[in-house]
CHARMM-style PDB file with segment names, atoms N, HN, CA, C and O in Angstrom:
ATOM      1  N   UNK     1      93.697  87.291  99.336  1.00  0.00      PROA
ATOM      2  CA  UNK     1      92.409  87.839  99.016  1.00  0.00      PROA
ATOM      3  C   UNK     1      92.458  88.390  97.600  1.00  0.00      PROA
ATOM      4  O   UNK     1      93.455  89.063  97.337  1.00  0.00      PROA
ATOM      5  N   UNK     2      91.492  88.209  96.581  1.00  0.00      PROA
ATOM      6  HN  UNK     2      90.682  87.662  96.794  1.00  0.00      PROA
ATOM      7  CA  UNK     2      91.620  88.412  95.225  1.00  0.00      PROA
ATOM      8  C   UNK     2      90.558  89.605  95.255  1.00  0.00      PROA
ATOM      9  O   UNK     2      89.499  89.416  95.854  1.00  0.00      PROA
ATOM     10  N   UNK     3      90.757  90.587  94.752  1.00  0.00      PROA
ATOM     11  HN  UNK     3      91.617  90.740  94.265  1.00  0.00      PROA
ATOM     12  CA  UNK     3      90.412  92.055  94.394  1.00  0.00      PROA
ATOM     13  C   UNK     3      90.247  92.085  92.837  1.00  0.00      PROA
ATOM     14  O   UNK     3      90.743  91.404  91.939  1.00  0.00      PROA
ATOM     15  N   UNK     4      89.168  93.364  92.861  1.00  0.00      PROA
ATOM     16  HN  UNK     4      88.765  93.917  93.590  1.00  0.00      PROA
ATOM     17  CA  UNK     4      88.813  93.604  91.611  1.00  0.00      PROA
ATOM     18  C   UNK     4      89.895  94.568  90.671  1.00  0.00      PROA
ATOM     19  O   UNK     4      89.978  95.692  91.166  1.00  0.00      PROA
ATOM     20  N   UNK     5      90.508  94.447  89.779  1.00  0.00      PROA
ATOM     21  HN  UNK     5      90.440  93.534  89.376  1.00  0.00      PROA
ATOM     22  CA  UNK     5      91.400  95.718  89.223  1.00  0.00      PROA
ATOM     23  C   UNK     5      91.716  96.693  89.807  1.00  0.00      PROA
ATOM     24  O   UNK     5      90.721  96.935  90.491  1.00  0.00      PROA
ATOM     25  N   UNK     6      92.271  97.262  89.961  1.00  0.00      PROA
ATOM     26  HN  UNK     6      93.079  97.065  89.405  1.00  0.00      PROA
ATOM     27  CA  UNK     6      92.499  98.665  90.571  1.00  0.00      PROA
ATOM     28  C   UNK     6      91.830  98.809  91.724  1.00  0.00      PROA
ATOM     29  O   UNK     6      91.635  99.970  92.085  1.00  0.00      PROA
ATOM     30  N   UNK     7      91.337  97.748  92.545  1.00  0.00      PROA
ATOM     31  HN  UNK     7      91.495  96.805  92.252  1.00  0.00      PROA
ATOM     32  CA  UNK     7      90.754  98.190  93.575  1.00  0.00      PROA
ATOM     33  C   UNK     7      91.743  98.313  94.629  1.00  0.00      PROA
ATOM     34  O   UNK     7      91.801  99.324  95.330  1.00  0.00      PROA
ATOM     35  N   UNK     8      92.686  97.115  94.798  1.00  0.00      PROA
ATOM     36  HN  UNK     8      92.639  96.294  94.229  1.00  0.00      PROA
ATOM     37  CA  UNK     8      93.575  97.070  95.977  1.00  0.00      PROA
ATOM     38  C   UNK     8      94.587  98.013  95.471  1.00  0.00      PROA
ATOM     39  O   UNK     8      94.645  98.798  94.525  1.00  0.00      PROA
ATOM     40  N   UNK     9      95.368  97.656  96.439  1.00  0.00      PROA
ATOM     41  HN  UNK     9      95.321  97.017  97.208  1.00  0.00      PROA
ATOM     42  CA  UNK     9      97.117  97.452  96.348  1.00  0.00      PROA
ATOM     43  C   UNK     9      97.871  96.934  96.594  1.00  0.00      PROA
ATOM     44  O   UNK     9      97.607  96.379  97.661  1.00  0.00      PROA
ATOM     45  N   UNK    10      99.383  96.549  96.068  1.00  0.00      PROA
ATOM     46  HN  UNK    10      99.598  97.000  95.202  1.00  0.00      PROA
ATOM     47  CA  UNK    10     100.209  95.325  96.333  1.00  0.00      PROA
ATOM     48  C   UNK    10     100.466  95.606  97.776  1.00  0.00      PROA
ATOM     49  O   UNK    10     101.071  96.641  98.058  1.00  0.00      PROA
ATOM     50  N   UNK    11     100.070  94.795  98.722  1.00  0.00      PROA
ATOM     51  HN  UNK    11      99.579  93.955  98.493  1.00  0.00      PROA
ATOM     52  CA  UNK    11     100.571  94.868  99.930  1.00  0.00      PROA
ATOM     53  C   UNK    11     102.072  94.851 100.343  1.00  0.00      PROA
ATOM     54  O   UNK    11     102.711  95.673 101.001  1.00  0.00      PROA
ATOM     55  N   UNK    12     102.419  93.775  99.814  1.00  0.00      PROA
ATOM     56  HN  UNK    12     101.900  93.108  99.280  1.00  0.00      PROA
ATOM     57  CA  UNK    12     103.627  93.249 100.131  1.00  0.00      PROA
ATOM     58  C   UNK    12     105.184  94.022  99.618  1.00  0.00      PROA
ATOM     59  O   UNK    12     106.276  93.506  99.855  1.00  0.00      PROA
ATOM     60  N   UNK    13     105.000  95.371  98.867  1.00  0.00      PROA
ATOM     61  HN  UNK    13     104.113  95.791  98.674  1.00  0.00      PROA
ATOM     62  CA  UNK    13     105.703  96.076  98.642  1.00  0.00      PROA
ATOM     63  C   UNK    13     105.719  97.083  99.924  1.00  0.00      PROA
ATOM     64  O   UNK    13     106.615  97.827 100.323  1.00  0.00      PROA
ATOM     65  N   UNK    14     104.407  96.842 100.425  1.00  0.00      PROA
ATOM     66  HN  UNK    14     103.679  96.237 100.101  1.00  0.00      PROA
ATOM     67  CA  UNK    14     104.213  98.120 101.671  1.00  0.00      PROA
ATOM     68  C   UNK    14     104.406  97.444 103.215  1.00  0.00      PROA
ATOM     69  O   UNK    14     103.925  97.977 104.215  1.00  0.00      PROA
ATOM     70  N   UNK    15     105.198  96.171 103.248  1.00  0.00      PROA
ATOM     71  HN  UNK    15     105.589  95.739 102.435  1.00  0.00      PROA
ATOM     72  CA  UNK    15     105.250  95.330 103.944  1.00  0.00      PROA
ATOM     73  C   UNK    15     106.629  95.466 104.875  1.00  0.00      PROA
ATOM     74  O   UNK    15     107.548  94.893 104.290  1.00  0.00      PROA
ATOM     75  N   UNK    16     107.024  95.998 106.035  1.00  0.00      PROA
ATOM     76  HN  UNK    16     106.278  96.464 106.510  1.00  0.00      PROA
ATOM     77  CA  UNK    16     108.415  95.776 106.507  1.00  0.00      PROA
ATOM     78  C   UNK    16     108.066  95.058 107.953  1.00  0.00      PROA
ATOM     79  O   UNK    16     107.732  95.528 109.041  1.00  0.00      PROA
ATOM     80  N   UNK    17     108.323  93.516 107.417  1.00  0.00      PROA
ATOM     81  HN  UNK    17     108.595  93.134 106.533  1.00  0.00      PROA
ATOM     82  CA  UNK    17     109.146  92.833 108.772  1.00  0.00      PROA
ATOM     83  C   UNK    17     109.315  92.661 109.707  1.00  0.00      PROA
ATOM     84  O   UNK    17     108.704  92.124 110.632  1.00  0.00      PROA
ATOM     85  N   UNK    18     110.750  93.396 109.491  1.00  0.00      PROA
ATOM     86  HN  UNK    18     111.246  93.832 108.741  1.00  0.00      PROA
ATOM     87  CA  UNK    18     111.733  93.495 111.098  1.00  0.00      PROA
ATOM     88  C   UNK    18     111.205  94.502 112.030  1.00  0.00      PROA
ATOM     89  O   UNK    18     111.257  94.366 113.252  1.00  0.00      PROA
ATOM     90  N   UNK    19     110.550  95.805 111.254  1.00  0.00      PROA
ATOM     91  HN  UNK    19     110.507  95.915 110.261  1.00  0.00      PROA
ATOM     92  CA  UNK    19     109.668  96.540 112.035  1.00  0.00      PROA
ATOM     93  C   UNK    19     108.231  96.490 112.565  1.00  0.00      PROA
ATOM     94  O   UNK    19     107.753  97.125 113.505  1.00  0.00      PROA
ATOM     95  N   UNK    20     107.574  95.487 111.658  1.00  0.00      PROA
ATOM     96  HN  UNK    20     107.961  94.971 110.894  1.00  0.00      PROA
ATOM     97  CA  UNK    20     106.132  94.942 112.229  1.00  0.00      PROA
ATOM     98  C   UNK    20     105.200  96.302 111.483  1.00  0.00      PROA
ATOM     99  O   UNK    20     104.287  96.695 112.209  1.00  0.00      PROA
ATOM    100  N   UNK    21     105.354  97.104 110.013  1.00  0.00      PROA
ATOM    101  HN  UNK    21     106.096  96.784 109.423  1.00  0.00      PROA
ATOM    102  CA  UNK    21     104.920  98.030 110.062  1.00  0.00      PROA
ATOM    103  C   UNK    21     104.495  98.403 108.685  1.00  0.00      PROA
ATOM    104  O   UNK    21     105.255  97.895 107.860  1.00  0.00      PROA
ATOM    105  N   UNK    22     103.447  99.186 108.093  1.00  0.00      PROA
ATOM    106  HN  UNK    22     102.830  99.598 108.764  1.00  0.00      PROA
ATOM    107  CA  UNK    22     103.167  98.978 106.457  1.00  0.00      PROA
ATOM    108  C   UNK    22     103.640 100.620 106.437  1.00  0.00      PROA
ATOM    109  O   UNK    22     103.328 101.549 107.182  1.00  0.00      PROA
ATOM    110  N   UNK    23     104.333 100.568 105.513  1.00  0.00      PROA
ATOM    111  HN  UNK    23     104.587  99.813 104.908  1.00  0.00      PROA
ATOM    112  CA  UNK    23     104.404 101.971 105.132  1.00  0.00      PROA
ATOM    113  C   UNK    23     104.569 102.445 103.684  1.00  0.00      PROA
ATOM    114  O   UNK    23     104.963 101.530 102.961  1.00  0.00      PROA
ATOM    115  N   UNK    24     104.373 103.669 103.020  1.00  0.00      PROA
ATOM    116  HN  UNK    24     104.053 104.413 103.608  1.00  0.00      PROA
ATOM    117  CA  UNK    24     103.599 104.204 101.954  1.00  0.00      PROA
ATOM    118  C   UNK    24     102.235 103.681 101.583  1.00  0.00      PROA
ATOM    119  O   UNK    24     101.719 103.434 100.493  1.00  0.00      PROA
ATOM    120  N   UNK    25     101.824 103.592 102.784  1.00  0.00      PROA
ATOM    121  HN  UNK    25     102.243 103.793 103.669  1.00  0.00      PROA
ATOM    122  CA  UNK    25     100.023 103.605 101.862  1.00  0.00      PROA
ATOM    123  C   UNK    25      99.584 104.762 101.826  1.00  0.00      PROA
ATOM    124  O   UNK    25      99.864 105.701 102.572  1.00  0.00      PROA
ATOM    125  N   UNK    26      98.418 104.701 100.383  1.00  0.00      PROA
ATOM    126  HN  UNK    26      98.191 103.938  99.778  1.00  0.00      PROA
ATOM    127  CA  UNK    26      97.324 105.907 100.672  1.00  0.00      PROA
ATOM    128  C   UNK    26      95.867 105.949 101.561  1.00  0.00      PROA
ATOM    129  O   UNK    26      95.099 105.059 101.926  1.00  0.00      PROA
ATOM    130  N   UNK    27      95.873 107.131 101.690  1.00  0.00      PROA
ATOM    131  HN  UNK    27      96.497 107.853 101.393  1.00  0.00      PROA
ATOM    132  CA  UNK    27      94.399 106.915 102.304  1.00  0.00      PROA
ATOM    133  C   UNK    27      93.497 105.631 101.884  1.00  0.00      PROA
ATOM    134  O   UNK    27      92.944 104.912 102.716  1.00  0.00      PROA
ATOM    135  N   UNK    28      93.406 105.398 100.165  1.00  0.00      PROA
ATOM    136  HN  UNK    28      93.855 105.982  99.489  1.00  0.00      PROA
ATOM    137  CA  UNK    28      92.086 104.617  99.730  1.00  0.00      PROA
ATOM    138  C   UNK    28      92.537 102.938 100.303  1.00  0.00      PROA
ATOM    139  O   UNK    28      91.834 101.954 100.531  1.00  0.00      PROA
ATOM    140  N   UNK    29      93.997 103.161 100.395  1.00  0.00      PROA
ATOM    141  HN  UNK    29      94.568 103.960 100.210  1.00  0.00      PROA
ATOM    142  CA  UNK    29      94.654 102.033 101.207  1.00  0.00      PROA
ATOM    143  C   UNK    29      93.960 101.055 102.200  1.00  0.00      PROA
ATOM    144  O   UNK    29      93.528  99.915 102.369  1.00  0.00      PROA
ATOM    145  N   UNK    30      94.141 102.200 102.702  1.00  0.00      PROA
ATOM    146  HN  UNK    30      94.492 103.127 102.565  1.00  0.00      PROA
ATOM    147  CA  UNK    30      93.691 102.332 104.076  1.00  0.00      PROA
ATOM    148  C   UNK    30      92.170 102.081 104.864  1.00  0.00      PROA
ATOM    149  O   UNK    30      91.861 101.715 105.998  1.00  0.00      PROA
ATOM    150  N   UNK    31      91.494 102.430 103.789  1.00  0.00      PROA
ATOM    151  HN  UNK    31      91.746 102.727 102.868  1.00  0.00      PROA
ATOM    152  CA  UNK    31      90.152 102.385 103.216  1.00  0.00      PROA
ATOM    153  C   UNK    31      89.782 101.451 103.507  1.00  0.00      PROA
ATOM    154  O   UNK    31      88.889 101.234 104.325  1.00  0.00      PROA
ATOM    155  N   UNK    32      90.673 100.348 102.616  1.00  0.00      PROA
ATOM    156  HN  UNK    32      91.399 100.524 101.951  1.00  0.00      PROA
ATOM    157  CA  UNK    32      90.622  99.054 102.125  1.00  0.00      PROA
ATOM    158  C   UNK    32      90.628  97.687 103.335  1.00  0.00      PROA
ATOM    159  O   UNK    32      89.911  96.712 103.564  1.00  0.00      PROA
ATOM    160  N   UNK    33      91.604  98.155 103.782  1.00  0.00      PROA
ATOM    161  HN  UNK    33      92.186  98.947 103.597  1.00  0.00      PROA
ATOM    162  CA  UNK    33      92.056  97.898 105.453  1.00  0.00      PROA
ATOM    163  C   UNK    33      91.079  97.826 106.055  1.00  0.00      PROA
ATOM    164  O   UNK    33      90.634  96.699 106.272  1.00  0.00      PROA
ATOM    165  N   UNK    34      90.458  98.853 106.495  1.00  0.00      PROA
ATOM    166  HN  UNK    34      90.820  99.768 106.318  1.00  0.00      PROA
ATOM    167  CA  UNK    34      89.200  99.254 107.394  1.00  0.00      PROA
ATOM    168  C   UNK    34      88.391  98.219 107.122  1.00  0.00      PROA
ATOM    169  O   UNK    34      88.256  97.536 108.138  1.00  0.00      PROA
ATOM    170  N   UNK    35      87.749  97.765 106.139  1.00  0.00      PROA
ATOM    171  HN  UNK    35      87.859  98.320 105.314  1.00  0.00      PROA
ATOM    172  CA  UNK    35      86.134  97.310 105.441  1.00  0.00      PROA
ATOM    173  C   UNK    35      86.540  96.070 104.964  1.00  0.00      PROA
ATOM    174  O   UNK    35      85.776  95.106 104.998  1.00  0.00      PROA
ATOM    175  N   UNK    36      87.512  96.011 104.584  1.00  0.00      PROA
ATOM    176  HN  UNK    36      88.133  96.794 104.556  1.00  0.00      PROA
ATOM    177  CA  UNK    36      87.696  94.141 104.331  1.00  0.00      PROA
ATOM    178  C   UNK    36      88.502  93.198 104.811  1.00  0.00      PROA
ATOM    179  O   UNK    36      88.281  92.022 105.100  1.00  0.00      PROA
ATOM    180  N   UNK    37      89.923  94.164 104.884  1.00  0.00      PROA
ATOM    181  HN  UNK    37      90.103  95.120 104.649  1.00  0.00      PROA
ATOM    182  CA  UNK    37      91.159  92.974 105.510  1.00  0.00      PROA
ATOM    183  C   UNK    37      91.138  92.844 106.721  1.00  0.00      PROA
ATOM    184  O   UNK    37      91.842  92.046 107.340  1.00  0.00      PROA
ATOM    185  N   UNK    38      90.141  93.788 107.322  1.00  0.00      PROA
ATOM    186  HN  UNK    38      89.569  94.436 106.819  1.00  0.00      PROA
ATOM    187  CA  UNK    38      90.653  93.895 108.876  1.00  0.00      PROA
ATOM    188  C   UNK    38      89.545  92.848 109.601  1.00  0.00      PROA
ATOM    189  O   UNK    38      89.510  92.667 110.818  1.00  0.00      PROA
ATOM    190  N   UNK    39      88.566  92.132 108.545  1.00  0.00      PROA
ATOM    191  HN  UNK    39      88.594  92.279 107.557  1.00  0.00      PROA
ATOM    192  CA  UNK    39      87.488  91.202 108.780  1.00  0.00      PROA
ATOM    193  C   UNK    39      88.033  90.218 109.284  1.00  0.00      PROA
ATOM    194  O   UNK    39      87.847  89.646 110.358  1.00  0.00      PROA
ATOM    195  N   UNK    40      88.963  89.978 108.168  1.00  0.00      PROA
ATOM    196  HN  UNK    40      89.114  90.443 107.295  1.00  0.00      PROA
ATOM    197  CA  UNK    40      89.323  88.589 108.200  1.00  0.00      PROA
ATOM    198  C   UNK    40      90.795  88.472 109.364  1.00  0.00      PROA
ATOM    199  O   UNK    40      91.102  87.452 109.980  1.00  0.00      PROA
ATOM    200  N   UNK    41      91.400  89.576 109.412  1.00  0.00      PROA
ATOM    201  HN  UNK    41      91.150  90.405 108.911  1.00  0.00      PROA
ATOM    202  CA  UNK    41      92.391  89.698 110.506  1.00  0.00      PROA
ATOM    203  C   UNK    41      92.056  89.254 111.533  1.00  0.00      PROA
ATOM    204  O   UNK    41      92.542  88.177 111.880  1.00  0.00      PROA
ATOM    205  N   UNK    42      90.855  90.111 112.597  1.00  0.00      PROA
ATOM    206  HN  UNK    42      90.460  90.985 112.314  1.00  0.00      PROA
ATOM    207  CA  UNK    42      89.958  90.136 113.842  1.00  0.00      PROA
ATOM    208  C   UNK    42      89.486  89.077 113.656  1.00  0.00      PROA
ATOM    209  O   UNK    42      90.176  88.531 114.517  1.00  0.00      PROA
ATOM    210  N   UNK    43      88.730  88.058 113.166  1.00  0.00      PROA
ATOM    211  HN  UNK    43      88.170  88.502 112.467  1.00  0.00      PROA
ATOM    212  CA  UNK    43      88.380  87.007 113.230  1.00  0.00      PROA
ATOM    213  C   UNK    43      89.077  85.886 114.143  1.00  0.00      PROA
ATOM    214  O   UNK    43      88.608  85.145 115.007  1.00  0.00      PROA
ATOM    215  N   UNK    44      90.600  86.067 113.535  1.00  0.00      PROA
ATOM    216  HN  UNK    44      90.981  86.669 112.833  1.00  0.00      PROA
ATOM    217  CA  UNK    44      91.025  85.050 113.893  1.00  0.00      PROA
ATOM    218  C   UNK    44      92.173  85.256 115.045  1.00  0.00      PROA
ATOM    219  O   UNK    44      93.025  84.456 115.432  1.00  0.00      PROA
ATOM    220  N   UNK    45      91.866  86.813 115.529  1.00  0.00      PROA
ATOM    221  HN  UNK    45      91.174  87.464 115.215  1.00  0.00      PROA
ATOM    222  CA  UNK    45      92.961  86.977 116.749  1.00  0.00      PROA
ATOM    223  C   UNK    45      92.426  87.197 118.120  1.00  0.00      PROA
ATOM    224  O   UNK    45      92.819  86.833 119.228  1.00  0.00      PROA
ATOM    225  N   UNK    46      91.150  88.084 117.608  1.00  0.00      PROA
ATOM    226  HN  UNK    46      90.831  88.380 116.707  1.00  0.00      PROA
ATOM    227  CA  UNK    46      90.549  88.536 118.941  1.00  0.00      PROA
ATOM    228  C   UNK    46      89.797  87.736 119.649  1.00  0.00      PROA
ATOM    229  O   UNK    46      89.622  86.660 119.078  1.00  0.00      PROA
ATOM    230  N   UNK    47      89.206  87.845 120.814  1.00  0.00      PROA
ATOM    231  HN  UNK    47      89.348  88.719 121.278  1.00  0.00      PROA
ATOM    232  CA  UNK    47      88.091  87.002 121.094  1.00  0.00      PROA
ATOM    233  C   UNK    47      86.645  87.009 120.098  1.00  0.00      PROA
ATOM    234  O   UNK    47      86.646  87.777 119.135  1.00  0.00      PROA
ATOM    235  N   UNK    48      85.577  86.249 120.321  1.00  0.00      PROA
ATOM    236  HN  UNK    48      85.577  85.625 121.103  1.00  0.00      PROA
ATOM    237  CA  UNK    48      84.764  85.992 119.448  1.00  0.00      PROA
ATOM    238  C   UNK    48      83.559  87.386 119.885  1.00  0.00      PROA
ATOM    239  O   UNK    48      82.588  87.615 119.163  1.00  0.00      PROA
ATOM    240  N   UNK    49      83.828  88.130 121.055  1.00  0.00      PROA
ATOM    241  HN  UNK    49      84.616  87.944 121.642  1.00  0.00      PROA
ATOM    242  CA  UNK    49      82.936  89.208 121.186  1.00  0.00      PROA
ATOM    243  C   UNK    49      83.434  90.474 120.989  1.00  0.00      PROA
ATOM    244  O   UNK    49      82.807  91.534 120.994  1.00  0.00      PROA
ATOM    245  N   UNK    50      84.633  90.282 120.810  1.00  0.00      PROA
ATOM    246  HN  UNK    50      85.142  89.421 120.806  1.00  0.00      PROA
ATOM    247  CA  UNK    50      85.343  91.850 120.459  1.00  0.00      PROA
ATOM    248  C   UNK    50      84.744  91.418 118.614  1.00  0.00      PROA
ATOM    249  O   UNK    50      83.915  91.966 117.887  1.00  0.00      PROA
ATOM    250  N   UNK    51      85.419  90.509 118.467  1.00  0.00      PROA
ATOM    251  HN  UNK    51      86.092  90.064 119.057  1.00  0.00      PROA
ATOM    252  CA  UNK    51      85.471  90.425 116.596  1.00  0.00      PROA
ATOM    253  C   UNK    51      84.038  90.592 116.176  1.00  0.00      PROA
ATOM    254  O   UNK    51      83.739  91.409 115.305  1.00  0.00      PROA
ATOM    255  N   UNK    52      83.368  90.028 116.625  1.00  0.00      PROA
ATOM    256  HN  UNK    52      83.611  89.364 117.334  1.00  0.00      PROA
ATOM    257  CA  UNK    52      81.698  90.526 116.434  1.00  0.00      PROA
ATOM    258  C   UNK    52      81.884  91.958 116.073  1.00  0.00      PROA
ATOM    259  O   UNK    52      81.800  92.446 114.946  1.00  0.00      PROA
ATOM    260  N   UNK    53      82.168  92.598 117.275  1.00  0.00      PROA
ATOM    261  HN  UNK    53      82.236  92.202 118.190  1.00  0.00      PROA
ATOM    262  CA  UNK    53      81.496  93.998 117.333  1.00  0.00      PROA
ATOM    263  C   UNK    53      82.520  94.756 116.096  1.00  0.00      PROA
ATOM    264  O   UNK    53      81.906  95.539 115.371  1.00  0.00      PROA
ATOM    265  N   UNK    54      83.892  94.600 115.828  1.00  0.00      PROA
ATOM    266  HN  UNK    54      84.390  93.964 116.418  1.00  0.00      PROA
ATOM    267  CA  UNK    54      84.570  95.176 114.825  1.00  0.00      PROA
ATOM    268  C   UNK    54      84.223  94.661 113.859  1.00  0.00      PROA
ATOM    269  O   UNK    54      84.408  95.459 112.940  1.00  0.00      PROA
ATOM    270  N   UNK    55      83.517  93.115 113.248  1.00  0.00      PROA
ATOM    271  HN  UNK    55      83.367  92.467 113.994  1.00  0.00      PROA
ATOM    272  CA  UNK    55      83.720  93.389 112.163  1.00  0.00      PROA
ATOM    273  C   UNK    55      82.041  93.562 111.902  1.00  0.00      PROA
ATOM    274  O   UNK    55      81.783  93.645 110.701  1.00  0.00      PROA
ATOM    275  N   UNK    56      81.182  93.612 112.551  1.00  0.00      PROA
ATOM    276  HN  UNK    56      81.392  93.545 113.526  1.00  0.00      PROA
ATOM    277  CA  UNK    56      79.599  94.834 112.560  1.00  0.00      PROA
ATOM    278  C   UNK    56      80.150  96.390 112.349  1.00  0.00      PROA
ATOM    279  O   UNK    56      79.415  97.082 111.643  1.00  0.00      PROA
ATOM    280  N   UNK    57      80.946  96.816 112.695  1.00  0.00      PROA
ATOM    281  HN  UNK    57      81.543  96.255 113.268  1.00  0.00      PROA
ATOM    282  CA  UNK    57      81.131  97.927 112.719  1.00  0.00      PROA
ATOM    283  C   UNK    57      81.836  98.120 111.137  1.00  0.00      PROA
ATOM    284  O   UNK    57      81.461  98.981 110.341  1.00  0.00      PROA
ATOM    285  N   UNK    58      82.742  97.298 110.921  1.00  0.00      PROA
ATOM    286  HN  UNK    58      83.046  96.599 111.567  1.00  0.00      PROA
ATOM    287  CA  UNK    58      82.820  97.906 109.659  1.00  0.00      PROA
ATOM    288  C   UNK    58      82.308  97.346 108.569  1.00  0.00      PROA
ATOM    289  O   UNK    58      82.799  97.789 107.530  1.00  0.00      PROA
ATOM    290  N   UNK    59      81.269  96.302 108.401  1.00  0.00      PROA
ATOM    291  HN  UNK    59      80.870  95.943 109.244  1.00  0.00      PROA
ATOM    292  CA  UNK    59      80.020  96.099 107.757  1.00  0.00      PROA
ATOM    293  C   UNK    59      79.588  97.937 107.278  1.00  0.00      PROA
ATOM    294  O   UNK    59      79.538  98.523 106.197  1.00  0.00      PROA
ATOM    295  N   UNK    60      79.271  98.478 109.138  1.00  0.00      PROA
ATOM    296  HN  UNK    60      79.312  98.002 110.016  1.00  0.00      PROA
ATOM    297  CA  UNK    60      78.127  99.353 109.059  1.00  0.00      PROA
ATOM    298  C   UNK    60      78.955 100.445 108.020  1.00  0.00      PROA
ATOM    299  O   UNK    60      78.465 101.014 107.045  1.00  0.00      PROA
ATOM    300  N   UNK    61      79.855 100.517 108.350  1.00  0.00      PROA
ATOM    301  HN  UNK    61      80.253 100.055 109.142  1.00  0.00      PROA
ATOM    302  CA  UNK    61      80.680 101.666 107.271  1.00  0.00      PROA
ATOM    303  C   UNK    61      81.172 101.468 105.599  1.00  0.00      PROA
ATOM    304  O   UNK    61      81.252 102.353 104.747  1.00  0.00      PROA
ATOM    305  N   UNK    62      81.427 100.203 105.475  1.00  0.00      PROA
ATOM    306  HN  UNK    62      81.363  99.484 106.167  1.00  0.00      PROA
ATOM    307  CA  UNK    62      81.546  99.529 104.221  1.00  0.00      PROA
ATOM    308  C   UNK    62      79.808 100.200 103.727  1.00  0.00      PROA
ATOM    309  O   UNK    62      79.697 101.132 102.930  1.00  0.00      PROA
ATOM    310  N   UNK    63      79.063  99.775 104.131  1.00  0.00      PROA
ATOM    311  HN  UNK    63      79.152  99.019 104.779  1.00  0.00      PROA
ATOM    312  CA  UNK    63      77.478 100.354 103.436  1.00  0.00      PROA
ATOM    313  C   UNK    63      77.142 101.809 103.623  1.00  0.00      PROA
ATOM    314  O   UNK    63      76.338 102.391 102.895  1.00  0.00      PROA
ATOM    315  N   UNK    64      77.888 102.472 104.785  1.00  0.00      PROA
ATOM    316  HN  UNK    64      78.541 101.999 105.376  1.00  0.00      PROA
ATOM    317  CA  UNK    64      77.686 103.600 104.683  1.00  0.00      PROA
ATOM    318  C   UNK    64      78.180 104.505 103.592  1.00  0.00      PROA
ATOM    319  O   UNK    64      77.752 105.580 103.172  1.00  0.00      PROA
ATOM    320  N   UNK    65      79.302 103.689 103.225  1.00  0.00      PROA
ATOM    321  HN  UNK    65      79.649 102.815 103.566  1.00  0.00      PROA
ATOM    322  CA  UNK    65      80.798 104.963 102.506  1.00  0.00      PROA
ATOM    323  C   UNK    65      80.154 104.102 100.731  1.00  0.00      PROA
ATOM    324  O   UNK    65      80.635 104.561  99.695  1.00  0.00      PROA
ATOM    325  N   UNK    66      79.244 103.076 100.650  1.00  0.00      PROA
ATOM    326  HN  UNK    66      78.853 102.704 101.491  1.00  0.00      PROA
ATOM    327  CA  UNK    66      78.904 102.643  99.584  1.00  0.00      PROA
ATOM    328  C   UNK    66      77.987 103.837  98.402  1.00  0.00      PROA
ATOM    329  O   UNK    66      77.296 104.780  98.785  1.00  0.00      PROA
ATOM    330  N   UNK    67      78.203 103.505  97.160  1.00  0.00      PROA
ATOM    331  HN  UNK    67      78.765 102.738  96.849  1.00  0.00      PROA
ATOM    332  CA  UNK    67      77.617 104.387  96.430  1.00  0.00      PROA
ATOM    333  C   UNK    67      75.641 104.319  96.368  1.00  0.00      PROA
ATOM    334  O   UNK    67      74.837 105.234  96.188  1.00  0.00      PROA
ATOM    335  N   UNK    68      75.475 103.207  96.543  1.00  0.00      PROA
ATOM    336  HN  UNK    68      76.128 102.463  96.689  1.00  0.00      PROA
ATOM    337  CA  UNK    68      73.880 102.825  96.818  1.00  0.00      PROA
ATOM    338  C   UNK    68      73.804 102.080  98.113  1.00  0.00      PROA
ATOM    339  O   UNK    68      74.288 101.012  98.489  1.00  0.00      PROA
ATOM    340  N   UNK    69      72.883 103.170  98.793  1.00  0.00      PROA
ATOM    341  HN  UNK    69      72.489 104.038  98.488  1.00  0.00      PROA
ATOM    342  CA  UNK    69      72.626 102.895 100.761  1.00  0.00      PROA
ATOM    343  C   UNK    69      71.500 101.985  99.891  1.00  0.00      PROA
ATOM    344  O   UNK    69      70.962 102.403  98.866  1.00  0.00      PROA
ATOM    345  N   UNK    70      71.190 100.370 100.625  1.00  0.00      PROA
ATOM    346  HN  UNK    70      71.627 100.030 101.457  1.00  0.00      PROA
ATOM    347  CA  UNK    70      70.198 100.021 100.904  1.00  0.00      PROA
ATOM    348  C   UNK    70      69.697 100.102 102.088  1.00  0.00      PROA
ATOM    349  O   UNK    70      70.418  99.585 102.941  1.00  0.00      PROA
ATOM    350  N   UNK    71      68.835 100.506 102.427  1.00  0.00      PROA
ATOM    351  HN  UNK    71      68.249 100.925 101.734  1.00  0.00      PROA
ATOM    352  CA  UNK    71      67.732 100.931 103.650  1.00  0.00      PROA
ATOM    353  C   UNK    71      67.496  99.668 104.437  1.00  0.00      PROA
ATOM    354  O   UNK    71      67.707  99.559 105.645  1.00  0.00      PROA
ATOM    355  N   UNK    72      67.090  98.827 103.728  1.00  0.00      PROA
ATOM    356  HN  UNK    72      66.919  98.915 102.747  1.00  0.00      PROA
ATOM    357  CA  UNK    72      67.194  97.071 104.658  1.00  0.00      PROA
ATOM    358  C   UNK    72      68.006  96.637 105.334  1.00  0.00      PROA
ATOM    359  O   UNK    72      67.650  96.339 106.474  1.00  0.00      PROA
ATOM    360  N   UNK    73      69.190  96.450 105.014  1.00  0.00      PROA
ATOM    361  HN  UNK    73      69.479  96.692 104.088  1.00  0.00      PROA
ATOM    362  CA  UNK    73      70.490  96.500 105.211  1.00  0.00      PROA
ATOM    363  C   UNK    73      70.720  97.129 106.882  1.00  0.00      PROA
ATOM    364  O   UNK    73      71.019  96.593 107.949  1.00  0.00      PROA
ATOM    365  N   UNK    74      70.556  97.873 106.658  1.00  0.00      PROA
ATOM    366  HN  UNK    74      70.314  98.309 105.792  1.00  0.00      PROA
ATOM    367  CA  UNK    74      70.058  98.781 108.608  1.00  0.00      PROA
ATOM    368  C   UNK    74      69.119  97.797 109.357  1.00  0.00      PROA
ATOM    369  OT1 UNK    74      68.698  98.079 110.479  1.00  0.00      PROA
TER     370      UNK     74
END
């Protein structure tokens, strides 16, 4: 997934393996996780009515936590 400057972070430094586990992220990390990677994750693991509803849900928060609410959008 290609990101704007400074928006992400290198994942793959925060990446361990043998443990199945990301560690040193920050919160905005994490953020990041929530509203975009976790779209494309759920898509392709869950069933097609769970993934609906997670990735609506973090649509709804990606626009919530956005700097300009469009009202339509709702």
């Amino acid at each position: 997934m290609k990101l704007p400057e400074n928006y992400g972070f290198n994942i793959s430094n925060c990446v361990q393996l043998e443990q199945q586990k990301l560690l040193g992220l920050k919160s905005h990390d994490f953020h990041i996780l929530m509203q975009d990677l976790l779209k494309i994750v759920v898509r392709r693991v869950l069933p097609k009515e769970v993934a609906r509803v997670l990735i609506k849900l973090s649509s709804f928060f990606k626009i919530l936590c956005s700097k300009v609410i469009n009202v339509e959008l709702f």
